[in-house]
Biopython code that builds the backbone (N, CA, C, O; Angstrom):
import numpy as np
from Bio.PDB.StructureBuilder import StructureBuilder

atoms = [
    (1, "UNK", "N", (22.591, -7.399, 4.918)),
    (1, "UNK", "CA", (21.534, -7.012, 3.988)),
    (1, "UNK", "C", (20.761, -5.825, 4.600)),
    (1, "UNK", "O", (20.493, -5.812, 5.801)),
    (2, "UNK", "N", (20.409, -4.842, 3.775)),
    (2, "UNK", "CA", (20.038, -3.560, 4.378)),
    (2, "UNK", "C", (18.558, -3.411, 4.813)),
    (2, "UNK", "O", (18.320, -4.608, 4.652)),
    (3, "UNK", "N", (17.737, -3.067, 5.103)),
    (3, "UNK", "CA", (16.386, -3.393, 5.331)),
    (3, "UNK", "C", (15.609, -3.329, 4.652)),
    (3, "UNK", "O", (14.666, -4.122, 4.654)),
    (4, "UNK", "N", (15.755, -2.207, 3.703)),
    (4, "UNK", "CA", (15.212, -2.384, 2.254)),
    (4, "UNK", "C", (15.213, -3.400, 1.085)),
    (4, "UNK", "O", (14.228, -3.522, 0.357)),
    (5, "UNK", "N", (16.367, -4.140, 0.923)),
    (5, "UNK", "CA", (16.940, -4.904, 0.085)),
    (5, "UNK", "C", (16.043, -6.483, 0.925)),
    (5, "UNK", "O", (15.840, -7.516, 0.287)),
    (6, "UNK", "N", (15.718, -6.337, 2.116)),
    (6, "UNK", "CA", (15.089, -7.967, 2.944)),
    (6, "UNK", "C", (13.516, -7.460, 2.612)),
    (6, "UNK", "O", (12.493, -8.143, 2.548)),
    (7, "UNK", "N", (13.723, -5.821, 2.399)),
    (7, "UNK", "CA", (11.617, -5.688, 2.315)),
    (7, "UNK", "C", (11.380, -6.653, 0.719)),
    (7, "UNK", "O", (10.818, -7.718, 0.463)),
    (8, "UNK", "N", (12.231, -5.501, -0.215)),
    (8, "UNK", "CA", (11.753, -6.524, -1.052)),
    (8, "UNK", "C", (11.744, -7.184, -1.871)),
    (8, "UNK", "O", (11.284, -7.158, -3.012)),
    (9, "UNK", "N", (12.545, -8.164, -1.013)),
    (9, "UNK", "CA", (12.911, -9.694, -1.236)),
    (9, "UNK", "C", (11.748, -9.673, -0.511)),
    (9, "UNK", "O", (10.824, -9.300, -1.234)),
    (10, "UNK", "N", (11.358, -9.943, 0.740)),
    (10, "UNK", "CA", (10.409, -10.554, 0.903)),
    (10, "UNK", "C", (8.721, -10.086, 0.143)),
    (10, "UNK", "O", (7.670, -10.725, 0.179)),
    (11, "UNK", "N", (9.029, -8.714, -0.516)),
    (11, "UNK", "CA", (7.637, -8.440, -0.598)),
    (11, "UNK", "C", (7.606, -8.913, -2.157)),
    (11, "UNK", "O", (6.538, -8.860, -2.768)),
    (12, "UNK", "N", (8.478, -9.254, -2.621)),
    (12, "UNK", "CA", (8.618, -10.682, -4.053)),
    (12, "UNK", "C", (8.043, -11.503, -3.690)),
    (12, "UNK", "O", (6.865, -11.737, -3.962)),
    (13, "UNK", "N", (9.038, -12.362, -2.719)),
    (13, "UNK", "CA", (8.080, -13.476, -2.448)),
    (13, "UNK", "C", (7.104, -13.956, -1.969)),
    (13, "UNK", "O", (6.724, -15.094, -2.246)),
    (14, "UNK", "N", (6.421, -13.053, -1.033)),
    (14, "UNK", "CA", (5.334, -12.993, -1.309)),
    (14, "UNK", "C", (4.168, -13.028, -2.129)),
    (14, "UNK", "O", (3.194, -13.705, -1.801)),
    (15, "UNK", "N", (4.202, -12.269, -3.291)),
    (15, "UNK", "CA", (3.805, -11.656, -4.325)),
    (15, "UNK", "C", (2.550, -10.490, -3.897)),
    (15, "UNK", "O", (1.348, -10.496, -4.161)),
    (16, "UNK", "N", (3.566, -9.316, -2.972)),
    (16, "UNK", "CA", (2.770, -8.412, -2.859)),
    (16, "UNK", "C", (2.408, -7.805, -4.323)),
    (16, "UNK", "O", (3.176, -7.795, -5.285)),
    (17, "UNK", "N", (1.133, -7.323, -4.294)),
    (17, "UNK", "CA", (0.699, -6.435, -5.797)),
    (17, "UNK", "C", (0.355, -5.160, -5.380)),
    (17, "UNK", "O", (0.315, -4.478, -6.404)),
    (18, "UNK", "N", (0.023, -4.322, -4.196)),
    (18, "UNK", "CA", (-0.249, -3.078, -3.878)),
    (18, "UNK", "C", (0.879, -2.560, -2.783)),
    (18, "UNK", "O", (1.730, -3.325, -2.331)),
    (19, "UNK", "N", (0.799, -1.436, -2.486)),
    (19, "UNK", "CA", (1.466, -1.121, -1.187)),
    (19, "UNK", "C", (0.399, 0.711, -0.758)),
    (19, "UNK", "O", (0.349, 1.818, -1.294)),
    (20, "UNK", "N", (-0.462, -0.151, 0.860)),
    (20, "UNK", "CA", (-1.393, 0.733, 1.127)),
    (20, "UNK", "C", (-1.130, 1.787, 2.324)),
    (20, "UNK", "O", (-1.006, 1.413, 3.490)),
    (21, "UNK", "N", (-1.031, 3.566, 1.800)),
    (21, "UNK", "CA", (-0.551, 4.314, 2.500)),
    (21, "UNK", "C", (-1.451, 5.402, 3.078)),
    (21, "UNK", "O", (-2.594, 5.494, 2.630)),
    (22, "UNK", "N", (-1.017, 6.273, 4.077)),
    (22, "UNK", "CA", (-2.470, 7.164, 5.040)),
    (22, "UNK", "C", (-1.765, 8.047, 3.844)),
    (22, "UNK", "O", (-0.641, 7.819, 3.397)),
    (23, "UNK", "N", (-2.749, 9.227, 3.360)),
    (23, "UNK", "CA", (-2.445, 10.344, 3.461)),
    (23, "UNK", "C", (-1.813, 11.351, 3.957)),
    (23, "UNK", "O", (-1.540, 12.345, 3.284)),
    (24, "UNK", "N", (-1.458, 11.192, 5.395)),
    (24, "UNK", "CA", (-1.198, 12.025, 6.229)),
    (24, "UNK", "C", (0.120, 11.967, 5.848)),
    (24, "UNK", "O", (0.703, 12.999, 5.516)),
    (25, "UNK", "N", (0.863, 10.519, 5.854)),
    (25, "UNK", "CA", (1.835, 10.049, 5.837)),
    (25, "UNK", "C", (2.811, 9.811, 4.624)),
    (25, "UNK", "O", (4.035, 9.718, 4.715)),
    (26, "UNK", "N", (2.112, 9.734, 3.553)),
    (26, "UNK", "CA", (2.849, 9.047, 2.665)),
    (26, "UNK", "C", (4.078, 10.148, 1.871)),
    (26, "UNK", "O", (3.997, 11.373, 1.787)),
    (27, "UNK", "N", (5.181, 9.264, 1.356)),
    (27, "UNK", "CA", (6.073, 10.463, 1.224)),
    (27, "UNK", "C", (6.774, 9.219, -0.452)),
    (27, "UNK", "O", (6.334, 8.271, -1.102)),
    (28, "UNK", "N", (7.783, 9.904, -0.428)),
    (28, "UNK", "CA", (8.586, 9.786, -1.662)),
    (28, "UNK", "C", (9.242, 8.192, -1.529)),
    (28, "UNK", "O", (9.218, 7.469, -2.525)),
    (29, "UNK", "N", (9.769, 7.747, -0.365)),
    (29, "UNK", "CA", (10.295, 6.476, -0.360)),
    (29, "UNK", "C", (9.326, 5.303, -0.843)),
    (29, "UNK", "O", (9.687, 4.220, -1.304)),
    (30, "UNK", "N", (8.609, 5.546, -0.733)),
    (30, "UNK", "CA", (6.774, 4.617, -0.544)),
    (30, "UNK", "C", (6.797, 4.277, -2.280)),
    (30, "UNK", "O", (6.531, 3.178, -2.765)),
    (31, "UNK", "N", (7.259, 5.752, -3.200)),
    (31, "UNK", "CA", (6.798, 5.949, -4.510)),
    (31, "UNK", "C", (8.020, 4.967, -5.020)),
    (31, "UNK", "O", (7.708, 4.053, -5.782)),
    (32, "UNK", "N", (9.781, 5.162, -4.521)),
    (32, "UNK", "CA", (10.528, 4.038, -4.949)),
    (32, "UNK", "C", (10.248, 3.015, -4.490)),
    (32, "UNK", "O", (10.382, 2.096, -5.299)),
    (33, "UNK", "N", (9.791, 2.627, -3.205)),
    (33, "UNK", "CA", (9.576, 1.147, -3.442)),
    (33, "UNK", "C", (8.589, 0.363, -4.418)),
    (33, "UNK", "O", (8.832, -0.706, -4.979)),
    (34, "UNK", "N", (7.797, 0.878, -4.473)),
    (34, "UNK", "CA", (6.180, 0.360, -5.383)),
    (34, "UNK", "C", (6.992, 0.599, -6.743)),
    (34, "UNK", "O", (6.319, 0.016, -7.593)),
    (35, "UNK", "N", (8.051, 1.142, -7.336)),
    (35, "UNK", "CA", (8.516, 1.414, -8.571)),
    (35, "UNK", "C", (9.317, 0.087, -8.464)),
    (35, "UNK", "O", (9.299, -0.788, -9.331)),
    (36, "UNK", "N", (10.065, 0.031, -7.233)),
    (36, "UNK", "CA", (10.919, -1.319, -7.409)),
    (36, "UNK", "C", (10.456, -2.861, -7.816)),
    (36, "UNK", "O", (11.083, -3.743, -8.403)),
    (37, "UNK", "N", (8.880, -2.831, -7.179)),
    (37, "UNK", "CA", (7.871, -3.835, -7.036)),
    (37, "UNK", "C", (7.393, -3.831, -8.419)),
    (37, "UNK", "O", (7.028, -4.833, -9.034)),
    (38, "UNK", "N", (7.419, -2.737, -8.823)),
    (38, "UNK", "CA", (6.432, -2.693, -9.764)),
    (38, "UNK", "C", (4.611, -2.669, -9.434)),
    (38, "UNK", "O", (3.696, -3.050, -10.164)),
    (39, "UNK", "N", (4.579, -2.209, -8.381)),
    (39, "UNK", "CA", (3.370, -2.256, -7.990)),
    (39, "UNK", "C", (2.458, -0.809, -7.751)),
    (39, "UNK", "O", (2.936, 0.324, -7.803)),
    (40, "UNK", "N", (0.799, -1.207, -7.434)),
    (40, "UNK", "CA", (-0.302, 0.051, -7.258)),
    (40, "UNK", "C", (0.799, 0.807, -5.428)),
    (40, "UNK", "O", (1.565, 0.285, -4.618)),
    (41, "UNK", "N", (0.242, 2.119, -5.608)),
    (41, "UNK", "CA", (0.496, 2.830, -4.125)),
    (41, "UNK", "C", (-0.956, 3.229, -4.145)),
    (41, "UNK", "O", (-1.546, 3.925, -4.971)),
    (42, "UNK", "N", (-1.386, 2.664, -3.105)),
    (42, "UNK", "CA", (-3.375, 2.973, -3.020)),
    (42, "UNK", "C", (-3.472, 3.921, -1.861)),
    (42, "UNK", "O", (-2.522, 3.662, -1.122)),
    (43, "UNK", "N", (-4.086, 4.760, -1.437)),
    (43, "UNK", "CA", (-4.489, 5.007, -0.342)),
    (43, "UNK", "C", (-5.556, 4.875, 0.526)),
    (43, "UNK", "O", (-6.690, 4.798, 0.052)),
    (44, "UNK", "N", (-5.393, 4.841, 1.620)),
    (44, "UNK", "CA", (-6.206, 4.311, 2.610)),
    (44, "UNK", "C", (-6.735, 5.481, 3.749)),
    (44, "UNK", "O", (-6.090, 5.266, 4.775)),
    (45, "UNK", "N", (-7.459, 6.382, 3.909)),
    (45, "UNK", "CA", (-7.680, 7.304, 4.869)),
    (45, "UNK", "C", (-8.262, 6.886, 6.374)),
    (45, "UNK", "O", (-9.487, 6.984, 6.446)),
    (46, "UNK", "N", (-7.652, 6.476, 7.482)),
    (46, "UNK", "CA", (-8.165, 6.307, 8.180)),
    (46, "UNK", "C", (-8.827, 7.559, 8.928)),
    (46, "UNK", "O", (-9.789, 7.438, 9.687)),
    (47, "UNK", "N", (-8.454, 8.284, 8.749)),
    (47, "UNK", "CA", (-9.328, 9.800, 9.467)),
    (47, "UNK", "C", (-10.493, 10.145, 8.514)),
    (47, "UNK", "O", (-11.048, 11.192, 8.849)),
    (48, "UNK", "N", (-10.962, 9.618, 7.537)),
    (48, "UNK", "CA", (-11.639, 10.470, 6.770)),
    (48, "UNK", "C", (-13.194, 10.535, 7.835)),
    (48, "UNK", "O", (-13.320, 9.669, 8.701)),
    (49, "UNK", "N", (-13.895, 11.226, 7.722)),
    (49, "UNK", "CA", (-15.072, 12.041, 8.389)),
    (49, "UNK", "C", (-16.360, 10.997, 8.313)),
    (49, "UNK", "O", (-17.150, 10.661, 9.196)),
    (50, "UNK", "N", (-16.266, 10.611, 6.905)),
    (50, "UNK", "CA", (-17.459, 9.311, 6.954)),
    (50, "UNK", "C", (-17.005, 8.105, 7.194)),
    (50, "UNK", "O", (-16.146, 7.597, 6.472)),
    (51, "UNK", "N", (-17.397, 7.644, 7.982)),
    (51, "UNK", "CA", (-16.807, 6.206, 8.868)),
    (51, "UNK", "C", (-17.103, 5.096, 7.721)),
    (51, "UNK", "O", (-16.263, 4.629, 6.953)),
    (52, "UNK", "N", (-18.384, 4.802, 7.774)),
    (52, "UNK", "CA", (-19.603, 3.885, 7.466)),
    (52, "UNK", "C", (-18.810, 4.136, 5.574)),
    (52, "UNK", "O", (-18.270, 3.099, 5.189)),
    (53, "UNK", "N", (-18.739, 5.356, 4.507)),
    (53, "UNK", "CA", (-18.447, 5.275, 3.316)),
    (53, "UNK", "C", (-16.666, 5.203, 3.075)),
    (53, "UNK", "O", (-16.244, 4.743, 2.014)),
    (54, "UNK", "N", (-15.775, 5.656, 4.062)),
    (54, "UNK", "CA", (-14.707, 5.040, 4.520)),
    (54, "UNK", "C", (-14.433, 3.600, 4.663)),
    (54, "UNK", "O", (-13.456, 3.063, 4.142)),
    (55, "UNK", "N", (-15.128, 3.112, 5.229)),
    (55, "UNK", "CA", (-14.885, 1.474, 5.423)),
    (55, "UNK", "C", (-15.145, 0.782, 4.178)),
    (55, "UNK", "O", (-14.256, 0.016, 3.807)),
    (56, "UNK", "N", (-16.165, 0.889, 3.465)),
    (56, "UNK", "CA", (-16.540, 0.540, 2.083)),
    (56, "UNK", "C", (-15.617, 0.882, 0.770)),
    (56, "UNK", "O", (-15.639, 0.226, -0.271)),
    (57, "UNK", "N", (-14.767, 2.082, 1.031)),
    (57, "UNK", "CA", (-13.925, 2.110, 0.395)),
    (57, "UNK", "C", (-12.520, 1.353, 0.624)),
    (57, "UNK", "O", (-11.954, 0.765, -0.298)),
    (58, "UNK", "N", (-12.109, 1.407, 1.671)),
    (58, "UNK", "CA", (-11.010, 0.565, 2.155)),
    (58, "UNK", "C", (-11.579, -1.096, 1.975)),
    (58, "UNK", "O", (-10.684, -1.935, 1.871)),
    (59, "UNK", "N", (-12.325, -1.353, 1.954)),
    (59, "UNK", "CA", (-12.399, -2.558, 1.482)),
    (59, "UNK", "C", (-12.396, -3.094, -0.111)),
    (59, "UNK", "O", (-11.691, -4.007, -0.539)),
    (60, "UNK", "N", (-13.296, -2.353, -0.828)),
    (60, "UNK", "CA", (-13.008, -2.472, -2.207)),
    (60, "UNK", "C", (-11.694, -2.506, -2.488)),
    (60, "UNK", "O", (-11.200, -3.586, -2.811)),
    (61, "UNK", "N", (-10.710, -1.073, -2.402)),
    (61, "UNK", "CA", (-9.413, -1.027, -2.431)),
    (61, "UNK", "C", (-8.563, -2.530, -2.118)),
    (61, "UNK", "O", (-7.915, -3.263, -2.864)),
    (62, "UNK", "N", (-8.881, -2.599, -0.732)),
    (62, "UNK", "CA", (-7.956, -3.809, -0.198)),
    (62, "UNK", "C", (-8.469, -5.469, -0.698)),
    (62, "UNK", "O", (-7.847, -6.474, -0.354)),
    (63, "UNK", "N", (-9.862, -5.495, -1.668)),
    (63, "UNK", "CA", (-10.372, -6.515, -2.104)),
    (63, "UNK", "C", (-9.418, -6.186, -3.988)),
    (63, "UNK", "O", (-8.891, -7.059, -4.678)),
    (64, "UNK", "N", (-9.479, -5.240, -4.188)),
    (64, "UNK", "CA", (-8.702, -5.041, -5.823)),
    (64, "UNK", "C", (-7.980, -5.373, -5.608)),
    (64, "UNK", "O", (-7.532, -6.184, -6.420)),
    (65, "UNK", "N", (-7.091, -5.088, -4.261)),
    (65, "UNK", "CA", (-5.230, -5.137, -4.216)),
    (65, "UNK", "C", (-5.078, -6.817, -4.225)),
    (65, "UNK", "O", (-4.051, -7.122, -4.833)),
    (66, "UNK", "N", (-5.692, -7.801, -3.804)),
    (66, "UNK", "CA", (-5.727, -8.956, -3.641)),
    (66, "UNK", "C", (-6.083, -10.059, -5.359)),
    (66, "UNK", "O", (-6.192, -11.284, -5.320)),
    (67, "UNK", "N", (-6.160, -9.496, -6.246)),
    (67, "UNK", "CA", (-6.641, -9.836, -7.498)),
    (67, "UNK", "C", (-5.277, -9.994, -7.807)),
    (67, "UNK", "O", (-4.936, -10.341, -8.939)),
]
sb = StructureBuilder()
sb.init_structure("model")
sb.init_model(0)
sb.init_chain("A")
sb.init_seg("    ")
for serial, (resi, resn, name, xyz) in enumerate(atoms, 1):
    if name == "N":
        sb.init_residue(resn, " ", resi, " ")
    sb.init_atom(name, np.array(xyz, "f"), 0.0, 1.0, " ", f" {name:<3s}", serial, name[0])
structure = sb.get_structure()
């Protein structure tokens, strides 16, 4: 089984609903998997400049993705 095909299977059973990516990073594979899932691609900036309004956002985000 290929590594993709065990992600997601497992990210089924799970019942992942988001999949959360840096900016810096995120690329085209990220966009087929979340198509495969059927799921949000959110982003998450860990470099961004405001720490303190950074964190508040990554939490909302990662509190929606959990609904």
């Amino acid at each position: 089984e290929s590594e993709i095909t065990e992600l997601l299977r497992s990210a089924r059973e799970d019942g992942i609903r988001a999949i959360y990516v840096q900016p810096q990073i995120a690329g085209t594979a990220v966009q087929a998997v979340a198509r495969a899932l059927d799921v949000e691609v959110r982003t998450l900036d860990p470099l961004a400049p405001d720490v303190l309004a950074n964190l508040r956002s990554v939490a909302r985000s990662l509190a929606d993705g959990w609904r």
